[in-house]
mmCIF file of the N, C-alpha and C atoms, coordinates in Angstrom:
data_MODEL
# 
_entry.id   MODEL 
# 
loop_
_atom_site.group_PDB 
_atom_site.id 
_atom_site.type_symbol 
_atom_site.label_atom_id 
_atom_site.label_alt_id 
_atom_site.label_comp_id 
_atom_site.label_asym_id 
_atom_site.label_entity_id 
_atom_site.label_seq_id 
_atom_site.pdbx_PDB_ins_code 
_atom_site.Cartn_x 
_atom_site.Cartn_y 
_atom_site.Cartn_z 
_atom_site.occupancy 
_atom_site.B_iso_or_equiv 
_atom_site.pdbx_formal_charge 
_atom_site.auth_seq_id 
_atom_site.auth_comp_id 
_atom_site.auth_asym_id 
_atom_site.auth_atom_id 
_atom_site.pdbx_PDB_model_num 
ATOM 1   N N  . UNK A 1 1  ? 241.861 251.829 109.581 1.00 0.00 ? 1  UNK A N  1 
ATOM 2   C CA . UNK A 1 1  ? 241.805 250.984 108.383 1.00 0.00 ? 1  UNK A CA 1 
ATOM 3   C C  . UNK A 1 1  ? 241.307 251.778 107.174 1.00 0.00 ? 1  UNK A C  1 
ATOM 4   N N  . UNK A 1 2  ? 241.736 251.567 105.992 1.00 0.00 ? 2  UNK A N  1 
ATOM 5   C CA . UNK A 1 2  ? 241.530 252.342 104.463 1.00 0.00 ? 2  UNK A CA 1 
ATOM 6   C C  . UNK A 1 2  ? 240.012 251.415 104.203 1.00 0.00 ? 2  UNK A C  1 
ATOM 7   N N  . UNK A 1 3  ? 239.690 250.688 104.475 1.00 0.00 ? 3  UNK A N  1 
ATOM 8   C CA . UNK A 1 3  ? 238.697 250.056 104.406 1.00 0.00 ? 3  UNK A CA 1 
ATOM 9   C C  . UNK A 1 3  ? 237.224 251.138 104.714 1.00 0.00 ? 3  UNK A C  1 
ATOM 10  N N  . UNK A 1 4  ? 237.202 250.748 106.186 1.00 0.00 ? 4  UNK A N  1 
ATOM 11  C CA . UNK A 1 4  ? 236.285 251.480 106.549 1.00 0.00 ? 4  UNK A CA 1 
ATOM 12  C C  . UNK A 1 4  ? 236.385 253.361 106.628 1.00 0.00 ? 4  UNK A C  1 
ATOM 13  N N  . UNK A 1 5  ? 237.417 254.052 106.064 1.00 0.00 ? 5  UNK A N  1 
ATOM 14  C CA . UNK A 1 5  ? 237.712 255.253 106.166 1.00 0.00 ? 5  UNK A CA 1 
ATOM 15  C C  . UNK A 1 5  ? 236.628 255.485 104.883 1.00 0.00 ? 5  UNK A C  1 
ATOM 16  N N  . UNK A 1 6  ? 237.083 254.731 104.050 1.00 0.00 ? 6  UNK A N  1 
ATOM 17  C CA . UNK A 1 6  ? 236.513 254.739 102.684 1.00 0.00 ? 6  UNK A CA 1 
ATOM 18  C C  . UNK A 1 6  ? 235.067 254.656 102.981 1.00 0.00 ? 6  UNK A C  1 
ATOM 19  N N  . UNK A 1 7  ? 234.123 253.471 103.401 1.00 0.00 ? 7  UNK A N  1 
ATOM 20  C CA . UNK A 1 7  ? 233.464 253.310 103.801 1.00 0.00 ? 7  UNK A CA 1 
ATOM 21  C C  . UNK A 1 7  ? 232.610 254.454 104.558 1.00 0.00 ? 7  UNK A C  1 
ATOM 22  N N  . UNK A 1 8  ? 233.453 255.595 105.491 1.00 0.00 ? 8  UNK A N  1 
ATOM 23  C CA . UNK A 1 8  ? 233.219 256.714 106.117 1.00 0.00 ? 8  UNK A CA 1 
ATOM 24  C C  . UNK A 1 8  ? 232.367 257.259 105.291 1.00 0.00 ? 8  UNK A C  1 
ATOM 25  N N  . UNK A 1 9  ? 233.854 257.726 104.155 1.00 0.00 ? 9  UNK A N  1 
ATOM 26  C CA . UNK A 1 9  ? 233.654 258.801 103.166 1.00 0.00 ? 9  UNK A CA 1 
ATOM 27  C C  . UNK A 1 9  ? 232.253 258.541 102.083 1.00 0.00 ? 9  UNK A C  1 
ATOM 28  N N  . UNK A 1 10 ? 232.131 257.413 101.937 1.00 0.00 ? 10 UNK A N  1 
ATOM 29  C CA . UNK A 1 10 ? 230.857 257.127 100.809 1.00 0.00 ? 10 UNK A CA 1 
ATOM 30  C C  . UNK A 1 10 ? 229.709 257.504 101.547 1.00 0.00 ? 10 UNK A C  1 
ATOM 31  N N  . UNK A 1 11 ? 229.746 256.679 102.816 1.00 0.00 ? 11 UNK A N  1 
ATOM 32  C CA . UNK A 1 11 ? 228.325 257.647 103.614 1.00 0.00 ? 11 UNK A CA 1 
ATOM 33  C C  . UNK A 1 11 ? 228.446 258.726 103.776 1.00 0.00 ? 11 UNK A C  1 
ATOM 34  N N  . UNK A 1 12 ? 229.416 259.335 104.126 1.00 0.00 ? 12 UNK A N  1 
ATOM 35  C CA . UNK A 1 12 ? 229.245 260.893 104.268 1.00 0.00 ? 12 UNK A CA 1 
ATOM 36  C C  . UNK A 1 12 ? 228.987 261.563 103.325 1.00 0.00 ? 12 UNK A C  1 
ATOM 37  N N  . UNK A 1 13 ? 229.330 261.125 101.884 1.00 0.00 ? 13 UNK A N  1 
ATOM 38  C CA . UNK A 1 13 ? 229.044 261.881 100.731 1.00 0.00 ? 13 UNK A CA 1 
ATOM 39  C C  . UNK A 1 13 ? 227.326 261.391 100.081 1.00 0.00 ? 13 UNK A C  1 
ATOM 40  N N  . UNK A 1 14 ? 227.293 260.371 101.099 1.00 0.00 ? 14 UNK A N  1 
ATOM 41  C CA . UNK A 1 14 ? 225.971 260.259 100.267 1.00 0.00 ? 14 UNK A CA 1 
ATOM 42  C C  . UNK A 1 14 ? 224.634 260.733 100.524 1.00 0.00 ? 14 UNK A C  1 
ATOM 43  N N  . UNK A 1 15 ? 225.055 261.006 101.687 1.00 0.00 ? 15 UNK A N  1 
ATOM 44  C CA . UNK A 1 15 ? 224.131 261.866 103.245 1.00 0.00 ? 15 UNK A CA 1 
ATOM 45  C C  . UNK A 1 15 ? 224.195 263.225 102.657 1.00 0.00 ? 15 UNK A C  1 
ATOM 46  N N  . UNK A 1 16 ? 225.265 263.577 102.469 1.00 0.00 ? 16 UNK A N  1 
ATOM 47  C CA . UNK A 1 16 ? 225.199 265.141 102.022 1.00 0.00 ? 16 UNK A CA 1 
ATOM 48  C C  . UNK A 1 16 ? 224.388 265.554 100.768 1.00 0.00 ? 16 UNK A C  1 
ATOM 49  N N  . UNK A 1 17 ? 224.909 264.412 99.607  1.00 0.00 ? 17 UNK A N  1 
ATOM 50  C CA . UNK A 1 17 ? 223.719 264.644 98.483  1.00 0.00 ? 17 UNK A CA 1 
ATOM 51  C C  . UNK A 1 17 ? 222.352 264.278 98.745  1.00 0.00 ? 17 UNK A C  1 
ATOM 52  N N  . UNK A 1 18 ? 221.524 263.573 99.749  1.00 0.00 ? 18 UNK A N  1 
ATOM 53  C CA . UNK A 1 18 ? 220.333 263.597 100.187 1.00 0.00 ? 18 UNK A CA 1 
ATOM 54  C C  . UNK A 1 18 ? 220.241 264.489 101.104 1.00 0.00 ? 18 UNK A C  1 
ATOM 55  N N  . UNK A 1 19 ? 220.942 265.417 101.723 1.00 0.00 ? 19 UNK A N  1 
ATOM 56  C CA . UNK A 1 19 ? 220.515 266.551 102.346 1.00 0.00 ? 19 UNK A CA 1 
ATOM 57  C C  . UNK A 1 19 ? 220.462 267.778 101.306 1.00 0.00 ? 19 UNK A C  1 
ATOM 58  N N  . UNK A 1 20 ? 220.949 267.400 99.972  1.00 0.00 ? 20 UNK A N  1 
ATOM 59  C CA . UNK A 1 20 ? 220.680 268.572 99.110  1.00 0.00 ? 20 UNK A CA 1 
ATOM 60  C C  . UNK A 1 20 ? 219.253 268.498 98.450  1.00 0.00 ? 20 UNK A C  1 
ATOM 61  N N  . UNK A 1 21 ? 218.658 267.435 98.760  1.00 0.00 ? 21 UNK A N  1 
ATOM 62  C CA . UNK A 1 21 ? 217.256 267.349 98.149  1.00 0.00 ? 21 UNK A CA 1 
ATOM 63  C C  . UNK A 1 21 ? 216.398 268.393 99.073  1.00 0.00 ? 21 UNK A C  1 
ATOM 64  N N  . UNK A 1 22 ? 215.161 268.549 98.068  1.00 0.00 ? 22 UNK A N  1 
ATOM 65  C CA . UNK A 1 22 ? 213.987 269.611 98.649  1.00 0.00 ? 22 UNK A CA 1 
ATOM 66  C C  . UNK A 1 22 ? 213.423 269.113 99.213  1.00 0.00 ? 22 UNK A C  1 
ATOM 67  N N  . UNK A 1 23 ? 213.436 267.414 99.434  1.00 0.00 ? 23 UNK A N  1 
ATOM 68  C CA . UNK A 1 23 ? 211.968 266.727 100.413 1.00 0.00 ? 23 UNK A CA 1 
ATOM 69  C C  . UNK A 1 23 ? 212.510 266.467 101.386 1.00 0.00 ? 23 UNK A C  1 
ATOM 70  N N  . UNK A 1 24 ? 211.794 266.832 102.626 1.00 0.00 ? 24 UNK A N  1 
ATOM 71  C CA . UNK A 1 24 ? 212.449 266.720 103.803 1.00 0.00 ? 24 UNK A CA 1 
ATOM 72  C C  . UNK A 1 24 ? 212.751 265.301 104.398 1.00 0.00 ? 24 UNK A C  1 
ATOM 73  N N  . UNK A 1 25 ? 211.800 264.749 103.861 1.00 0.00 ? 25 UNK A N  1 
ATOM 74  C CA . UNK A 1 25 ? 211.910 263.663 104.170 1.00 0.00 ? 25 UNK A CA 1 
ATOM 75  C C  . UNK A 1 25 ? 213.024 262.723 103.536 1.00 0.00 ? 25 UNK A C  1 
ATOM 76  N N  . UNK A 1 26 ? 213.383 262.807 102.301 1.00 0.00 ? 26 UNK A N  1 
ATOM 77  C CA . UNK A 1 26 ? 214.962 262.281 102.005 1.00 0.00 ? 26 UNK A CA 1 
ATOM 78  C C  . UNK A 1 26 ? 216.034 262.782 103.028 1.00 0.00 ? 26 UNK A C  1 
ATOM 79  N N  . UNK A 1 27 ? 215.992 264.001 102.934 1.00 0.00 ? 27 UNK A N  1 
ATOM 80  C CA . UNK A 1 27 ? 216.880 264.369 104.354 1.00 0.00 ? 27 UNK A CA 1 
ATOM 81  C C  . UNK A 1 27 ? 217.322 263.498 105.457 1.00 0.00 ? 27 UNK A C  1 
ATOM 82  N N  . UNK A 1 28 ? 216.071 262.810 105.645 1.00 0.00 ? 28 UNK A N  1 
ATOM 83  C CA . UNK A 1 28 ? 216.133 262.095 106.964 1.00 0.00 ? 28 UNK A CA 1 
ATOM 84  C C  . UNK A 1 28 ? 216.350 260.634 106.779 1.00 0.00 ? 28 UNK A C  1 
ATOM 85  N N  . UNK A 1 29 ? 216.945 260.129 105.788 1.00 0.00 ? 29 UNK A N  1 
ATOM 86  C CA . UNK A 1 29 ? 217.131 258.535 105.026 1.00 0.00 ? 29 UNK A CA 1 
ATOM 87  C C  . UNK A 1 29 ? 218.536 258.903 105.829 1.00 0.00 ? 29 UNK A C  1 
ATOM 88  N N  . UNK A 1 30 ? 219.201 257.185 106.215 1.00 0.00 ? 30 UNK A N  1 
ATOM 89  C CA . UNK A 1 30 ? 220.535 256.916 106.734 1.00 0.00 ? 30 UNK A CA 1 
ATOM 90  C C  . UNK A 1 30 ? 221.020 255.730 105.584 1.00 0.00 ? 30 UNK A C  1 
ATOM 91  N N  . UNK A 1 31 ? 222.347 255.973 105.657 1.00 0.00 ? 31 UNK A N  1 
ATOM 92  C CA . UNK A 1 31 ? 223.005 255.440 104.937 1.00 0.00 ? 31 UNK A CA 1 
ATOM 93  C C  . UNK A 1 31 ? 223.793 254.677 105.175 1.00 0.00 ? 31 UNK A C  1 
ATOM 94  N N  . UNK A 1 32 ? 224.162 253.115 105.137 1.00 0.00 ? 32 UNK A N  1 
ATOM 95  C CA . UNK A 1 32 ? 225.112 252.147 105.206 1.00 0.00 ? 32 UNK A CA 1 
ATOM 96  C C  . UNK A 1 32 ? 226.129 251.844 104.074 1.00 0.00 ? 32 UNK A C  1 
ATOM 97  N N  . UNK A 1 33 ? 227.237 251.995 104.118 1.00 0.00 ? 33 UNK A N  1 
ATOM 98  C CA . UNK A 1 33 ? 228.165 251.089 102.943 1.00 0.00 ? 33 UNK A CA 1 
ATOM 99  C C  . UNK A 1 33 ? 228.393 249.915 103.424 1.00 0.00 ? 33 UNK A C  1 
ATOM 100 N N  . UNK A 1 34 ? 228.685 248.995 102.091 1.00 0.00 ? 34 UNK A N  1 
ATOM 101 C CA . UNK A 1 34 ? 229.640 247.732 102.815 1.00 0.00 ? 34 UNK A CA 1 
ATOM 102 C C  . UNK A 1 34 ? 229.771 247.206 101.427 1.00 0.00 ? 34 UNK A C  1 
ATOM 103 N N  . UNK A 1 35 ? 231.050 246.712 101.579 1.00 0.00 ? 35 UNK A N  1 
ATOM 104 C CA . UNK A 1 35 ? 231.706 245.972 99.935  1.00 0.00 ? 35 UNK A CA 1 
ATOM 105 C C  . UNK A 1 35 ? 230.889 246.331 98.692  1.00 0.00 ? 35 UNK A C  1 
ATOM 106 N N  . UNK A 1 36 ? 230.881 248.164 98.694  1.00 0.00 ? 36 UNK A N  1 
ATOM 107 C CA . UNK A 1 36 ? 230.600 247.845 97.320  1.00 0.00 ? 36 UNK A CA 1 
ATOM 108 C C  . UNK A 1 36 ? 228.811 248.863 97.365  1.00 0.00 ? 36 UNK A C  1 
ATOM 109 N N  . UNK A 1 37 ? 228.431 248.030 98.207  1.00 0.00 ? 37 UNK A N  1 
ATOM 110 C CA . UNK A 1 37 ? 226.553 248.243 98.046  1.00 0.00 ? 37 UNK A CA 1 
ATOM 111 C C  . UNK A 1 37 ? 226.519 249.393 99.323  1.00 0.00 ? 37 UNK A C  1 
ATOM 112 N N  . UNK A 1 38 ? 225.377 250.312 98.760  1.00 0.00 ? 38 UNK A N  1 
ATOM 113 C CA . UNK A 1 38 ? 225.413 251.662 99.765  1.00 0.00 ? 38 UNK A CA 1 
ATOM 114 C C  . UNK A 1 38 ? 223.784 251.222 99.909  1.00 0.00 ? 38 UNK A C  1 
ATOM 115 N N  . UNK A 1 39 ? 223.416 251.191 101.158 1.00 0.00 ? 39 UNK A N  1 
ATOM 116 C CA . UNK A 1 39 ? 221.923 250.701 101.922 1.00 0.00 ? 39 UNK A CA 1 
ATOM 117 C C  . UNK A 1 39 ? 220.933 251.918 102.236 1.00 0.00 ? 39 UNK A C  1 
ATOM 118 N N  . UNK A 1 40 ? 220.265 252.224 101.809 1.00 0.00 ? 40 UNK A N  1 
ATOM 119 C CA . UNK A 1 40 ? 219.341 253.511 102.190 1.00 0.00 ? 40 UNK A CA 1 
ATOM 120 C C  . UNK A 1 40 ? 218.359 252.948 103.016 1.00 0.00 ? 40 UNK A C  1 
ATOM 121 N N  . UNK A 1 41 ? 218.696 253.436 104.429 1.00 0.00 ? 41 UNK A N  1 
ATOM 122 C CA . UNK A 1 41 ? 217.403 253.143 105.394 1.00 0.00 ? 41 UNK A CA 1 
ATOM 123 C C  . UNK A 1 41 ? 216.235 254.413 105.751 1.00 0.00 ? 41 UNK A C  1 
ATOM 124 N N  . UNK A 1 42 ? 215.014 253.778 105.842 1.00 0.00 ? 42 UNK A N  1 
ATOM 125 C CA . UNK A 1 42 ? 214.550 254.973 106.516 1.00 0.00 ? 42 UNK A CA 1 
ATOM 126 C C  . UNK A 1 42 ? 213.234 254.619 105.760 1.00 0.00 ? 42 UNK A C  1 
ATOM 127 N N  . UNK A 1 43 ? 211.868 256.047 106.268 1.00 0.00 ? 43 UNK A N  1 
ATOM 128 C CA . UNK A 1 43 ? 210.984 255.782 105.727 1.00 0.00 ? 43 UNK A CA 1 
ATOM 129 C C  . UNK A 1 43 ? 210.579 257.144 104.808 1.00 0.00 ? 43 UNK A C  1 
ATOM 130 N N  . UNK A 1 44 ? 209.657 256.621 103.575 1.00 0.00 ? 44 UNK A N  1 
ATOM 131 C CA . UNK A 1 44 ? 209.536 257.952 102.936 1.00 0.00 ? 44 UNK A CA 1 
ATOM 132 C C  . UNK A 1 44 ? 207.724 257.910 102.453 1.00 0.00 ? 44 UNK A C  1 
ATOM 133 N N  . UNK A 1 45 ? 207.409 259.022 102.150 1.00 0.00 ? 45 UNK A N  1 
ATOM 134 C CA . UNK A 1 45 ? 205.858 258.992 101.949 1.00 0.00 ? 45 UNK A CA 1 
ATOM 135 C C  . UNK A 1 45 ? 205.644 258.294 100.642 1.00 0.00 ? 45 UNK A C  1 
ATOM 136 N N  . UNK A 1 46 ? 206.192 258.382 99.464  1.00 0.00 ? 46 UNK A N  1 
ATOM 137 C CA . UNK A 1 46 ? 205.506 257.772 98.373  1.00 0.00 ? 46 UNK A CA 1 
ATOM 138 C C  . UNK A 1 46 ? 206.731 257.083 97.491  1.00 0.00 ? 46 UNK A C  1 
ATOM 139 N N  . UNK A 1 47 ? 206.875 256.447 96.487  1.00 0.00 ? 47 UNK A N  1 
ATOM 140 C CA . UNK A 1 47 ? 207.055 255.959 95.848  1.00 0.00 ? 47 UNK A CA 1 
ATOM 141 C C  . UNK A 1 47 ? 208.273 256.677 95.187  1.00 0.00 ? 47 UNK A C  1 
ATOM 142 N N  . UNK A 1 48 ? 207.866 257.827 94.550  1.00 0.00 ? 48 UNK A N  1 
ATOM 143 C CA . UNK A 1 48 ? 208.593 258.735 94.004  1.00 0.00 ? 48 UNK A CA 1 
ATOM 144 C C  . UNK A 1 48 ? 209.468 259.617 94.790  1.00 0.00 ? 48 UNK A C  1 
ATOM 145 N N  . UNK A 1 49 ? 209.878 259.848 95.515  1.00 0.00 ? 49 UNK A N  1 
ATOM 146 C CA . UNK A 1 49 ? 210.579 260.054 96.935  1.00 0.00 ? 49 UNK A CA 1 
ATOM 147 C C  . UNK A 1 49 ? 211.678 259.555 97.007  1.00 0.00 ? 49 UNK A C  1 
ATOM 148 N N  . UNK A 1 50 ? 211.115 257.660 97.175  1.00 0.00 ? 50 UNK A N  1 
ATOM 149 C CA . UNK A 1 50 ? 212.046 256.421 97.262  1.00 0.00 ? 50 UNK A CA 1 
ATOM 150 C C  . UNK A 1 50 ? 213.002 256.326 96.338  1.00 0.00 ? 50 UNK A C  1 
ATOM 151 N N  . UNK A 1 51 ? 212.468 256.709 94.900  1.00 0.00 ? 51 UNK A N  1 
ATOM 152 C CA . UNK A 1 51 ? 213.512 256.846 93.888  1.00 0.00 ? 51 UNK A CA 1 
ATOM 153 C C  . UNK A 1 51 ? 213.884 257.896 93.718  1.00 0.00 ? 51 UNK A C  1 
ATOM 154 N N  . UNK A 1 52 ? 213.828 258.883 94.182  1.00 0.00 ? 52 UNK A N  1 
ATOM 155 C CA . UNK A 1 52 ? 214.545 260.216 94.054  1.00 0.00 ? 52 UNK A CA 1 
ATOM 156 C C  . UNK A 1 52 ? 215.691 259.972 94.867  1.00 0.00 ? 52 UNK A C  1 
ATOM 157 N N  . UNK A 1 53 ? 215.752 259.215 95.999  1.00 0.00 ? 53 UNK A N  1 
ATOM 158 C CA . UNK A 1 53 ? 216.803 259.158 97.117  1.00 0.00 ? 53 UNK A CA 1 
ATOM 159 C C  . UNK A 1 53 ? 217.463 258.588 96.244  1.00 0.00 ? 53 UNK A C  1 
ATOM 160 N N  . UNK A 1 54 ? 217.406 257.221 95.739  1.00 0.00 ? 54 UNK A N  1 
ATOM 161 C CA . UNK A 1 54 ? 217.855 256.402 95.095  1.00 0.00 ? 54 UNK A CA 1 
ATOM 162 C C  . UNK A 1 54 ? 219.037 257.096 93.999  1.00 0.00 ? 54 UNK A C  1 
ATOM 163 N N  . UNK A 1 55 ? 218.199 257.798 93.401  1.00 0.00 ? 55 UNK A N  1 
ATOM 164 C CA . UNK A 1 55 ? 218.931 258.427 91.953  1.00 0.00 ? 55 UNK A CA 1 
ATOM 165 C C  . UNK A 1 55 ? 220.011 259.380 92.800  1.00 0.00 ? 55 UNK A C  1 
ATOM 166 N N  . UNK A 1 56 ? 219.804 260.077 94.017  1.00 0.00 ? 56 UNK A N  1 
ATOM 167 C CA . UNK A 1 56 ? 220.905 260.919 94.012  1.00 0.00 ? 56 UNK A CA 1 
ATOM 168 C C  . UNK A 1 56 ? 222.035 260.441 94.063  1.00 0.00 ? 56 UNK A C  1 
ATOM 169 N N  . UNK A 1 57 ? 222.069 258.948 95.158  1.00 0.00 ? 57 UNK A N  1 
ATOM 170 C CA . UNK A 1 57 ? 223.627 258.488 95.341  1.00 0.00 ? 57 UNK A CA 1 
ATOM 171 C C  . UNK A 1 57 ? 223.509 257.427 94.650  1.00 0.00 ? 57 UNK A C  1 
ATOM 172 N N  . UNK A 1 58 ? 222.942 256.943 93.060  1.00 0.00 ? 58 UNK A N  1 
ATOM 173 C CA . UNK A 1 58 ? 223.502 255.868 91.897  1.00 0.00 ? 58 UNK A CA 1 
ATOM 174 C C  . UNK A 1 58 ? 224.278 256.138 91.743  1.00 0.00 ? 58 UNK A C  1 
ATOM 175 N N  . UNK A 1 59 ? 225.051 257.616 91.236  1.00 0.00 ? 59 UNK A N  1 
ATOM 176 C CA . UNK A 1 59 ? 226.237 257.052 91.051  1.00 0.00 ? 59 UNK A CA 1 
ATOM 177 C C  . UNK A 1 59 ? 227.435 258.044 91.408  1.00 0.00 ? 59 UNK A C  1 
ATOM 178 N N  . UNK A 1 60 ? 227.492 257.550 92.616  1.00 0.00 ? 60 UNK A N  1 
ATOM 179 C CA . UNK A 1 60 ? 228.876 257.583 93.337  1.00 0.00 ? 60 UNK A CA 1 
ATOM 180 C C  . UNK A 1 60 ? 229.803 256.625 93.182  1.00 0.00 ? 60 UNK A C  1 
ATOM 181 N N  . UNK A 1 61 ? 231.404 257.258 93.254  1.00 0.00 ? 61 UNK A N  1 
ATOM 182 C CA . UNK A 1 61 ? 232.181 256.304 92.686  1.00 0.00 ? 61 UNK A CA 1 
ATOM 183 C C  . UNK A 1 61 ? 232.490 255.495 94.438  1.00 0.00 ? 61 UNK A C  1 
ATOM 184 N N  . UNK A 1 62 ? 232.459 254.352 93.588  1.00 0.00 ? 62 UNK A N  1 
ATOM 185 C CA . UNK A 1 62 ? 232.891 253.479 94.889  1.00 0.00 ? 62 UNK A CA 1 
ATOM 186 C C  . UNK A 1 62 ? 231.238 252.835 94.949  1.00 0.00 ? 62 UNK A C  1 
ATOM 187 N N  . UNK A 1 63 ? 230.259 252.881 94.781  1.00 0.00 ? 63 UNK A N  1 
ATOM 188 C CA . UNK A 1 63 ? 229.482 252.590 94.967  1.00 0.00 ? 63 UNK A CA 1 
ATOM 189 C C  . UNK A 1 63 ? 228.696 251.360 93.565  1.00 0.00 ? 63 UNK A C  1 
ATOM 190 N N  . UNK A 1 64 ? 228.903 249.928 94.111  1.00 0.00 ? 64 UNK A N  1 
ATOM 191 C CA . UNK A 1 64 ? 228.421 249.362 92.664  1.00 0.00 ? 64 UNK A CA 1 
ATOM 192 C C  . UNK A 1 64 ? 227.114 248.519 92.507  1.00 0.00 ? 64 UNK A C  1 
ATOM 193 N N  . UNK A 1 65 ? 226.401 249.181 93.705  1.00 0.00 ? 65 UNK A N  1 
ATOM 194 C CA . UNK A 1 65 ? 224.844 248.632 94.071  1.00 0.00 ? 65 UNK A CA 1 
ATOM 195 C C  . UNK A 1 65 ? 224.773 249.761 94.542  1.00 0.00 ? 65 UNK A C  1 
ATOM 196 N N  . UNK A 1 66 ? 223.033 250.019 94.641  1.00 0.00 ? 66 UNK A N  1 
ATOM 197 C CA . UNK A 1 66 ? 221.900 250.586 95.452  1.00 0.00 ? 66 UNK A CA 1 
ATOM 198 C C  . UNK A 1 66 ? 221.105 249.800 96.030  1.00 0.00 ? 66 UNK A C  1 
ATOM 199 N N  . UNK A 1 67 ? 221.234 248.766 97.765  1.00 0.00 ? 67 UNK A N  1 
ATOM 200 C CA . UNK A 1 67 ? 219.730 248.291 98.567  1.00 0.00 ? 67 UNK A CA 1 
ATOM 201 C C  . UNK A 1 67 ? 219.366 249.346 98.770  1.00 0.00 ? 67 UNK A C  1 
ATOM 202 N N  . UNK A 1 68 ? 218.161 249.594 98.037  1.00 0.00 ? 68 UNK A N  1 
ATOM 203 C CA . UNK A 1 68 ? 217.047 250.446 98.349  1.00 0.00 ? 68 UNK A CA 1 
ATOM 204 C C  . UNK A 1 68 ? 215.972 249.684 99.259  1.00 0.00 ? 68 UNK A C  1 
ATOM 205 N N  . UNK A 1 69 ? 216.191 250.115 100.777 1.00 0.00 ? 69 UNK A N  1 
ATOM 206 C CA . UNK A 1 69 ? 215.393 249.427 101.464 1.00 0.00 ? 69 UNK A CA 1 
ATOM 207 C C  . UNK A 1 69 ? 214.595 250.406 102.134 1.00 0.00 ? 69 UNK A C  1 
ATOM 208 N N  . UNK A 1 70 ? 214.219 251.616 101.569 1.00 0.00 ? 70 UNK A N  1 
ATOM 209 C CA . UNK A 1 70 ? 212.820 252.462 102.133 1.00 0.00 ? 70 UNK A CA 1 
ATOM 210 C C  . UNK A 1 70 ? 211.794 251.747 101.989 1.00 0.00 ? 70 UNK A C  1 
ATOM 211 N N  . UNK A 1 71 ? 211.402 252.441 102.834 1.00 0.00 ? 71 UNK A N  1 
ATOM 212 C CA . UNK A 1 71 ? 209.935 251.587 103.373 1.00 0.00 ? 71 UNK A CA 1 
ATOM 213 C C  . UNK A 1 71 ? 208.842 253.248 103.048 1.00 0.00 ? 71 UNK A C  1 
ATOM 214 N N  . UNK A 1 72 ? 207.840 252.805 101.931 1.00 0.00 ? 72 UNK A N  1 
ATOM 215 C CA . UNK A 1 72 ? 206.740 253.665 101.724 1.00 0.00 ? 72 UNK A CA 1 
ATOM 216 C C  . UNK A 1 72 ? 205.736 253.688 102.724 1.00 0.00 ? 72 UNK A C  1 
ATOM 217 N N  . UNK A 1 73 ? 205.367 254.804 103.675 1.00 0.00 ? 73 UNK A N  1 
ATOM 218 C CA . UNK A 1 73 ? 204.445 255.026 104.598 1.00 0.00 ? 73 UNK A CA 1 
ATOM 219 C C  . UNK A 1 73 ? 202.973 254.684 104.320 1.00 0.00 ? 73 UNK A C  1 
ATOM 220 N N  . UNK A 1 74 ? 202.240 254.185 104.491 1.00 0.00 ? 74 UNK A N  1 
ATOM 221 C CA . UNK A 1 74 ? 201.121 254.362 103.877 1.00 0.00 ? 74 UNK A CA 1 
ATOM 222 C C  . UNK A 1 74 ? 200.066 255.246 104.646 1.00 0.00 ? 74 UNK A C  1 
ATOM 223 N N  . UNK A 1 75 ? 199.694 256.636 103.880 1.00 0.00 ? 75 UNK A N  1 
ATOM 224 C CA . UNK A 1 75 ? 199.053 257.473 104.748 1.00 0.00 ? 75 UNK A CA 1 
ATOM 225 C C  . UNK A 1 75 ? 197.779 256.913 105.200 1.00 0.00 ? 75 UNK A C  1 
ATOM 226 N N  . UNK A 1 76 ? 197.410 257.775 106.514 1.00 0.00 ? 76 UNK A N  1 
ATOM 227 C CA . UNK A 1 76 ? 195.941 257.237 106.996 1.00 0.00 ? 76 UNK A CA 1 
ATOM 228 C C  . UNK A 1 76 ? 194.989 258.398 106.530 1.00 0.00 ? 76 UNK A C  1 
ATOM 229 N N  . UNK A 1 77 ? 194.018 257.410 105.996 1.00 0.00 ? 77 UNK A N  1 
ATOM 230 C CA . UNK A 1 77 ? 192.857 258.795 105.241 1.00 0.00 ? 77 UNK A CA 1 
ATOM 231 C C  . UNK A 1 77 ? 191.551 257.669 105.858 1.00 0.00 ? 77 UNK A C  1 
ATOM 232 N N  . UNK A 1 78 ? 190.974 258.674 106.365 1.00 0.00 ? 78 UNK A N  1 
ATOM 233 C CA . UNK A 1 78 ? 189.708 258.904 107.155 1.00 0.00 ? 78 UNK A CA 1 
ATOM 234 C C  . UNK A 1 78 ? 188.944 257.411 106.604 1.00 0.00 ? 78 UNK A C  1 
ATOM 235 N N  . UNK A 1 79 ? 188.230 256.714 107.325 1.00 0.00 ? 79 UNK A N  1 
ATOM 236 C CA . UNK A 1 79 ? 186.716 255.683 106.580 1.00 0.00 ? 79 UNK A CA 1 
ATOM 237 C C  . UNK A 1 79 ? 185.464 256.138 106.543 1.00 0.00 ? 79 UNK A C  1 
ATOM 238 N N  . UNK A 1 80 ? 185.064 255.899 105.463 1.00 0.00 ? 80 UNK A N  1 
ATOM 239 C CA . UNK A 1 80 ? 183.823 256.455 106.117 1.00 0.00 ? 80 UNK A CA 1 
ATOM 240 C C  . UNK A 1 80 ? 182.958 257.193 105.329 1.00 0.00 ? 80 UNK A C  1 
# 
C-alpha cells in the first residue's frame, strides 16, 4: 500500500535526522506516523532535549503535526 510505504519513509527519515543529533539520548526516541501527525516516543533527560527532537523532524514534508510525547526523566539527586 502507498499509504503505509509513505508512512515507512517519514519514519525512516525522521529517525535518521534524530540520529544526526549529538545527544545520545535523542538517538534513542522512536517514531510513529499516522495521517499526517509523526509521534515521538521515548524518554529524554531535560526539557531542552525534548525540543531539540522536536525541532529536527517539524518540518518534514508530509508531516502536519508534531505529538511530542517524551517523557522528561526526572534525575535522582541524593536527600539529605
Amino acid at each position: 500500500m502507498q499509504v503505509e510505504s509513505n508512512a515507512h519513509d517519514l519514519e525512516e527519515e525522521a529517525h535518521n535526522r534524530l540520529q544526526q543529533s549529538l545527544y545520545p539520548e535523542v538517538k534513542r526516541i522512536a517514531c510513529n506516523y499516522r495521517n499526517g501527525t509523526l509521534i515521538l516516543i521515548g524518554t529524554v533527560s531535560s526539557f531542552y532535549a525534548r525540543r531539540i527532537a522536536e525541532e529536527l523532524v517539524t518540518d518534514l514534508e508530509g508531516v502536519e503535526k508534531v505529538d511530542n510525547q517524551l517523557v522528561i526523566a526526572r534525575s535522582s539527586e541524593p536527600s539529605g
